[in-house]
N, C-alpha and C positions, 0 to 999 in steps of 0.2 A: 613449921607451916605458918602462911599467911592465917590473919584473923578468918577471912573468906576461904572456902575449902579450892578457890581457884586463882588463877592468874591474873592478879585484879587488876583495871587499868587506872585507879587513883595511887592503888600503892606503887605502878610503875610509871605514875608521872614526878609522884615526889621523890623517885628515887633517881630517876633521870635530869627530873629541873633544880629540885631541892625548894621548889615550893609550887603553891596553887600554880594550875596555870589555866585558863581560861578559853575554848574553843571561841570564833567567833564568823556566823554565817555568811558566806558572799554569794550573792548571783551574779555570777559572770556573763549573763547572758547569754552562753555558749548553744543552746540547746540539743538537742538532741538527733543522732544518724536515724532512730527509730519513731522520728515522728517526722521530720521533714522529709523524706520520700527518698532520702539514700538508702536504706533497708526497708522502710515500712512505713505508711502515714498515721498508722493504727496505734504503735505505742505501744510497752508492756500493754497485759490488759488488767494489771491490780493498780495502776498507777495514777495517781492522784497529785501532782506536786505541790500545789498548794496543801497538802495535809501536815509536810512538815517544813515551811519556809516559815521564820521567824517576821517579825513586821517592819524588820530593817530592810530585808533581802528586797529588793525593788531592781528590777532590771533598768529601771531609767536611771539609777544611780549608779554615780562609778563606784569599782572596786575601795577608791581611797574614801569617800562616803561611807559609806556602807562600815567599813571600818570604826572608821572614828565615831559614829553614831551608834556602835555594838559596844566601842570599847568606853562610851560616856554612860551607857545604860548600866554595864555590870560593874561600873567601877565605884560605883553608886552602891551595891550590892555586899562589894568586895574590894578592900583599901589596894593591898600592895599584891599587885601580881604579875603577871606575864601572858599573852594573848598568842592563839594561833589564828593565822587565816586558816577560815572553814571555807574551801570553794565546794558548796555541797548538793548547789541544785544544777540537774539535770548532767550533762556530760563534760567533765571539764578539759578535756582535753582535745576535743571537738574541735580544733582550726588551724590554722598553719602554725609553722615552730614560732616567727616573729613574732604573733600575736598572743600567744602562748606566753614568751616570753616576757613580753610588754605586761602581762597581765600579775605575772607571776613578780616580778620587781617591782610594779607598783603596789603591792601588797605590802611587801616586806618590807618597804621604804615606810611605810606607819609606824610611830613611836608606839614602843610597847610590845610590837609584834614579833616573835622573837622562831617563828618557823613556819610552816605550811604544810595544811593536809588537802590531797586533794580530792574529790570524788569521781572515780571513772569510770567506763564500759571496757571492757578485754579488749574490745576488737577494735576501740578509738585512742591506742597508744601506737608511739613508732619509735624506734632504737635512736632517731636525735632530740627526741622526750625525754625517754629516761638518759641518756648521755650529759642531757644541760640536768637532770635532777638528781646526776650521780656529782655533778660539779658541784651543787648548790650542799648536797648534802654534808660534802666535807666542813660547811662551815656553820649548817644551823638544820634542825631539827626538819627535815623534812617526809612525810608520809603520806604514801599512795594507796587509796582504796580502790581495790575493782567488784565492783557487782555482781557476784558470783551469782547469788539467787538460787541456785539447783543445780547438785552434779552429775540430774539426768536428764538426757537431750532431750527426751519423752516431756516431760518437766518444761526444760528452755522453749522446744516447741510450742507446745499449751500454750504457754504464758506468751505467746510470740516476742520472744527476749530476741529476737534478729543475729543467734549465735549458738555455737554449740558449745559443749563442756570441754572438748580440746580447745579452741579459737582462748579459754580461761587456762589453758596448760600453756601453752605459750605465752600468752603475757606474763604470767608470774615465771618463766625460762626465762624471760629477755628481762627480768628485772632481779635475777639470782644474782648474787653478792655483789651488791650495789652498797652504796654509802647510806640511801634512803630506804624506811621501811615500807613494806608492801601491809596492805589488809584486804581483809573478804568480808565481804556481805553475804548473808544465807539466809532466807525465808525458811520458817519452819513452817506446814501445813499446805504446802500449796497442792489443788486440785488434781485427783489422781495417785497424790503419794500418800502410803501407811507409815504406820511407827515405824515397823525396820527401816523403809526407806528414810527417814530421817537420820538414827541412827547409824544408816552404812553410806551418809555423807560425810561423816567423822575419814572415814578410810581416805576418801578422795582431797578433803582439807587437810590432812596430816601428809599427805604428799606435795602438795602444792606448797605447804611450809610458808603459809604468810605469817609474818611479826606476831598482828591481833585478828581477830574475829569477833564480828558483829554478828550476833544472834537478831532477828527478832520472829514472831507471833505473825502468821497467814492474819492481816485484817482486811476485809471486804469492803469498801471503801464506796460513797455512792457517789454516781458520774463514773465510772469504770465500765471497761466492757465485762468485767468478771462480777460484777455486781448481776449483771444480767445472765451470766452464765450461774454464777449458784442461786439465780432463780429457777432457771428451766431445768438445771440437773442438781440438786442439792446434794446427793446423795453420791457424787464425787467429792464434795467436800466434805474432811475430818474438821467437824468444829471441835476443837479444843476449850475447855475450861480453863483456866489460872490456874488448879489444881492438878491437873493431867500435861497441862506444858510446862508445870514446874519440875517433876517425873519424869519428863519426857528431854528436859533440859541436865538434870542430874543424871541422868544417864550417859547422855549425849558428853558431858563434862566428862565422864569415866574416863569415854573411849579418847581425850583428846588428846595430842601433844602436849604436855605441862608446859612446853614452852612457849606457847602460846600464848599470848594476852588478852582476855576475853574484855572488850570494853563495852559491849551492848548485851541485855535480852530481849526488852519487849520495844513496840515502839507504842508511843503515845501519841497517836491523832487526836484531832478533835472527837469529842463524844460525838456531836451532830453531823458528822462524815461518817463515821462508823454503822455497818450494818448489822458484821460480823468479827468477832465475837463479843459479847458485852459482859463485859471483866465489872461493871459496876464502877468506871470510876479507879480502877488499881493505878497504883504511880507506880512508876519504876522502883524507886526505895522499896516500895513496902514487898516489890515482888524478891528483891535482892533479899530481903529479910527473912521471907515465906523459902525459897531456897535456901540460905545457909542454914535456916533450921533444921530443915529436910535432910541435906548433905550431911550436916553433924551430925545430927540423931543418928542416921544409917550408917557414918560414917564411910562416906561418900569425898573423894578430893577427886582436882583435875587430873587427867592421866591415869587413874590408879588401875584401871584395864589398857593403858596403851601398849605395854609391850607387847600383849599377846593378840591384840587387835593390830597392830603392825606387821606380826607373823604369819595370820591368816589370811 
C-alpha cells in the first residue's frame, strides 16, 4: 500500500513523469454556454470564478503569456521540472474545432510544457474534440476534466448546472478508450443532498470510470445566487465541519474504485469570499494529514468496500 491510504495523485505523477511536474493556470477566455444565454444567463448559482483564478490568469493575455509568466513564478519556487497547461477557467472547450485547436498548440509550443489538462462542461465537448485529443494524446500527456458536480438531476437542476446526469454519461461514452485521460469534478454538500446521497455518488463515478477524481467541500461563496439561497432556506443546507467531511470523505474513499486517482479534496478560496464553511484557515496539506490519520487509525484504504458496492 501507498504511504496515503488512497490513489494519490503526486505519487501518480512521479510515477508517470519521473519527476516534479508543475500545473500551470490559462484563461482561455472561452467562457461559458451557462452564462452567455445559450442555456442560461444565470450561471451555476455556487459559482464565483474569480475564487480560484491565480493572478496570471488574465483574459487579455494570450494563452503563450499567461504561460511563460506561470512558468517564471514557480520556477523560482522549484529548479528542474516540467509544466502542464492548466486551461482551468470557465469552459474550455466552448468554440469551434479550429480555434480549439489554435489554442491547444499554442500551449504546448511553450518551452517546458510538456502536456495539457483541460477543464470542461459534458455537454461542451463533440467527437472531433476528442478525435484531435485522442491524436495528441499518442504523443504527450494529455487530460480531460468534466464537471460532474452531482449525480442527481434533482441536484444539477438546483444548481441550475444547464444538464443532466446522463448528458455526463455520454461525454465520458464518447471518450472511453481514448489515448487521453478523462476526470470528474464532484461537489460534496450541495443544497438538498444528505450523507447517503454523497456516499451513493461513489456508485454513479465508479461507473463513469474517469482516470482521477476531484473531491471538494460545498463552499458558499459571496456574490452567488446560492449565497442568497442559504440565507432564505438554510436548513437545506448540510454545513459540514473539517471534522465530519473528513468522515465523510473516508468513507466515500471506501466505496471508490482503487483505480481511481483521487487528486483533490477541499478547495481553497479566499477566506474573504467565503460565507460557508469556516474551516478557520485549514490548507489542503494539513486536511490530507487529518484524513490519513483517520483512515490508518480505522484502517480505512481506497476501494476496500468497492467490490460489494459494485454488486449492490
Amino acid at each position: 500500500m501507498q504511504e496515503k491510504p488512497w490513489n494519490d495523485y503526486p505519487a501518480f505523477v512521479r510515477q508517470h513523469f519521473g519527476q516534479r511536474v508543475q500545473k500551470i493556470s490559462v484563461n482561455t477566455a472561452l467562457g461559458c454556454p451557462n452564462l452567455d444565454g445559450s442555456i442560461s444567463n444565470d450561471g451555476c448559482t455556487y459559482c464565483n470564478n474569480s475564487s480560484f483564478s491565480p493572478f496570471y490568469c488574465k483574459a487579455d493575455k494570450s494563452v503563450r503569456q499567461q504561460l511563460q509568466e506561470g512558468i517564471a513564478f514557480f520556477s523560482k519556487k522549484y529548479k528542474a521540472q516540467k509544466y502542464l497547461a492548466y486551461f482551468q477557467s470557465f469552459t474550455n472547450t466552448y468554440t469551434s474545432f479550429d480555434h480549439f485547436k489554435r489554442l491547444t498548440e499554442e500551449a504546448l509550443a511553450v518551452d517546458g510544457v510538456c502536456g495539457l489538462v483541460i477543464a470542461t462542461r459534458p455537454d461542451s465537448i463533440t467527437k472531433e474534440k476528442v478525435d484531435y485529443l485522442n491524436e495528441l494524446g499518442q504523443r504527450m500527456y494529455i487530460s480531460l476534466e468534466f464537471g460532474v458536480e452531482s449525480t442527481l438531476d434533482k441536484s444539477l437542476k438546483r444548481i441550475n448546472r444547464g444538464h443532466d446526469f446522463q448528458t455526463t454519461t455520454r461525454a465520458f461514452e464518447m471518450c472511453r478508450n481514448k489515448t487521453f485521460r478523462t476526470g470528474a469534478h464532484l461537489i460534496i454538500g450541495l443544497p438538498g443532498e444528505n450523507r447517503q446521497d454523497f456516499l451513493n455518488h461513489t456508485r454513479a463515478i465508479n461507473k463513469l470510470k474517469p482516470h482521477s477524481l476531484k473531491l471538494h467541500q460545498l463552499q458558499i461563496l459571496k456574490n452567488t445566487a446560492m449565497a442568497g439561497e442559504f440565507k432564505q432556506v438554510p436548513d437545506d443546507f448540510v454545513t459540514l465541519s473539517a471534522k465530519q467531511y473528513i468522515q465523510i470523505v473516508a468513507d466515500f474513499l471506501m466505496l471508490l474504485d482503487p483505480d481511481i486517482v483521487v487528486e483533490r479534496f477541499t478547495s481553497e478560496s479566499p477566506r474573504n469570499l467565503v460565507i460557508s464553511p469556516d474551516w478557520k484557515g485549514l490548507k489542503n496539506f494539513e486536511f490530507v494529514e487529518q484524513l490519513k490519520k483517520t483512515m490508518n487509525t480505522a484502517g480505512m484504504w481506497q476501494g476496500k468496500a468497492f467490490k460489494q458496492n459494485a454488486t449492490h
